[in-house]
C-alpha positions in Angstrom: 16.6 -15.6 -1.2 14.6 -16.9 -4.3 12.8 -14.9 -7.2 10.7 -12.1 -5.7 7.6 -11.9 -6.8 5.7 -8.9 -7.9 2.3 -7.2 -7.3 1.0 -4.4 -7.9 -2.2 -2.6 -6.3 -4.5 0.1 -6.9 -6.2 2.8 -4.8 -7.9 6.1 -5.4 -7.4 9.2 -3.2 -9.9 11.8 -2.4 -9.8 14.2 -5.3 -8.8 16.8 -4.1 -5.4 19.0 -4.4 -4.7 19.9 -1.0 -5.2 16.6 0.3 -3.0 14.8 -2.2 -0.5 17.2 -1.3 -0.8 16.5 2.3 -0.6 12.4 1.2 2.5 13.2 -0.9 4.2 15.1 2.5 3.4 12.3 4.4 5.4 9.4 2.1 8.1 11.9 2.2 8.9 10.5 5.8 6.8 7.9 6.5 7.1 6.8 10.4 10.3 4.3 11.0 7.6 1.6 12.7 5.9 1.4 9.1 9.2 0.9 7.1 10.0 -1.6 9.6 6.6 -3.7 9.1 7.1 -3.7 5.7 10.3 -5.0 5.9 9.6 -7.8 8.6 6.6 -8.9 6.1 8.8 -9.9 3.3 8.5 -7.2 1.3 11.7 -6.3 -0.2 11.0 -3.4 -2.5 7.9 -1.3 -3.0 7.2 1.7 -4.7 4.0 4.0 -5.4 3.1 5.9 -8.2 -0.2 8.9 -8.7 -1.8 9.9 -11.2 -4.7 12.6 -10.8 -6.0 10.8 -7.7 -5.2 7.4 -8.7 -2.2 5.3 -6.6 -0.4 2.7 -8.0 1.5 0.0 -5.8 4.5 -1.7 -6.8 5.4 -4.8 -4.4 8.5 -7.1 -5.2 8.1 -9.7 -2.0 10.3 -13.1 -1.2 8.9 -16.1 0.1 8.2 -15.0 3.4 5.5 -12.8 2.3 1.7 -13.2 2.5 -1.0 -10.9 2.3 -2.8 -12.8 5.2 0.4 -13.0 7.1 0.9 -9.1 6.6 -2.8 -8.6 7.4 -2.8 -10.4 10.6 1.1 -8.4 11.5 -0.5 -5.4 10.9 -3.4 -5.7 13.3 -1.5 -6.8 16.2 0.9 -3.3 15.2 -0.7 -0.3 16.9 1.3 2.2 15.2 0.7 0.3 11.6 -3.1 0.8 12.5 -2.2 4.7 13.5 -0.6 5.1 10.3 -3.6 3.5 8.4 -6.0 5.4 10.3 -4.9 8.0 9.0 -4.0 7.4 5.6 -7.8 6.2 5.5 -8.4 10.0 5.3 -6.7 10.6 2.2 -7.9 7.6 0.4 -11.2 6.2 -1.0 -11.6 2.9 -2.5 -11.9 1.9 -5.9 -15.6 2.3 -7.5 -15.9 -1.5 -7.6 -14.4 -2.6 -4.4 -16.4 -4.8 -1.6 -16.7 -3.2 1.8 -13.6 -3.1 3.8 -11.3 -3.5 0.1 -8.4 -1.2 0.3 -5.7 -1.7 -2.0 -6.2 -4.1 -4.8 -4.6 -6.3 -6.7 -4.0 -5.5 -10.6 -4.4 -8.1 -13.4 -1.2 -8.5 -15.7 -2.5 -8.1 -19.1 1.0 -8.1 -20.9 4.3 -8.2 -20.3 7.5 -7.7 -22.6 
């Protein structure tokens, strides 16, 4: 397996305590089909961070993984599209994002 490469993503939650509490419970044990997906896409580590109602995703992926390749595993999945039905109502997108833009890709600005 060669160098992984790293991206990390952006969404915004509905602001509101109670929900992001319900989000939280929910990653706590996300459903065994999900982890699975992610695995079988390439994506070999991946973390998420919050802030207020602001998610930050951390992808480290091999050479296996694209985003199209993920996108087009993830509608054939009907339990990946259960799962992001309902994450859907949690989350909001970002204030600039196009129609139908979930989580987006960051722009590295620096790095040590």
């Amino acid at each position: 397996m060669g160098n992984l490469k790293r991206y990390c993503l952006a969404l915004d939650l509905v602001d509101d305590e109670q929900s992001i509490a319900v989000y939280e419970e929910h990653h706590k044990k996300v459903w065994p089909e999900i982890l699975e997906s992610i695995k079988e896409s390439g994506i070999q580590n991946m973390e998420i961070y919050r802030i207020g109602n602001r998610l930050s995703m951390i992808m480290e992926v091999d050479d296996s993984f694209s985003f199209e390749k993920k996108q087009q595993a993830d509608a054939q999945n009907p339990k990946v599209q259960e799962w992001e039905k309902l994450m859907w109502t949690f989350q909001k997108p970002l204030p600039f994002a196009q129609k139908g833009e979930k989580w987006m890709p960051m722009k590295k600005i620096f790095k040590l």
